[in-house]
N, C-alpha and C positions, 0 to 999 in steps of 0.2 A: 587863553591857550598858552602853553609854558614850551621853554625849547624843549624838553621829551616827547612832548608829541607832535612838534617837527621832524623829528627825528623817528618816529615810528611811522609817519604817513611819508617819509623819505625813503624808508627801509619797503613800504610797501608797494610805491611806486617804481621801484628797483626789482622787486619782484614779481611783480606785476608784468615788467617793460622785459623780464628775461625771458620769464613764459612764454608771454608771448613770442617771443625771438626763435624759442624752443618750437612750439607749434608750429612757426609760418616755416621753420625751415625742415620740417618732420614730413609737413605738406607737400613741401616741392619738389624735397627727397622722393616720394613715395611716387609724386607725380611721374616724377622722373624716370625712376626704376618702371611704373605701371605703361611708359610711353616706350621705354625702350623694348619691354617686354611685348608689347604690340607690334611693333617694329620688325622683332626679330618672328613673330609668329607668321607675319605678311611677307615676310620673305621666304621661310620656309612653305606658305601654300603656292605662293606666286613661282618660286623652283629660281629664282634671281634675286640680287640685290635693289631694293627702288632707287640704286643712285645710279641704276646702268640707265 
């Protein structure tokens, strides 16, 4: 094995390691938004906030 393809399983291990960074935080985003949006729907049937 020669240093370029150090250098390319480097390059792909970087992008690998972003994607993923991209997805887990797309995930948590959405989670996020999908929890608040629950939140706000259970407050509007319940006619209160759940923190009274």
């Amino acid at each position: 094995m020669n240093e370029g393809d150090d250098a390319d399983d480097t390059a792909i291990v970087i992008a690998l390691a972003a994607g993923g960074m991209l997805v887990v935080g797309g995930v948590s985003g959405m989670t996020a938004w999908y929890l608040r949006r629950l939140r706000l729907d259970a407050r509007e049937v319940l006619g209160s906030s759940p923190d009274e």
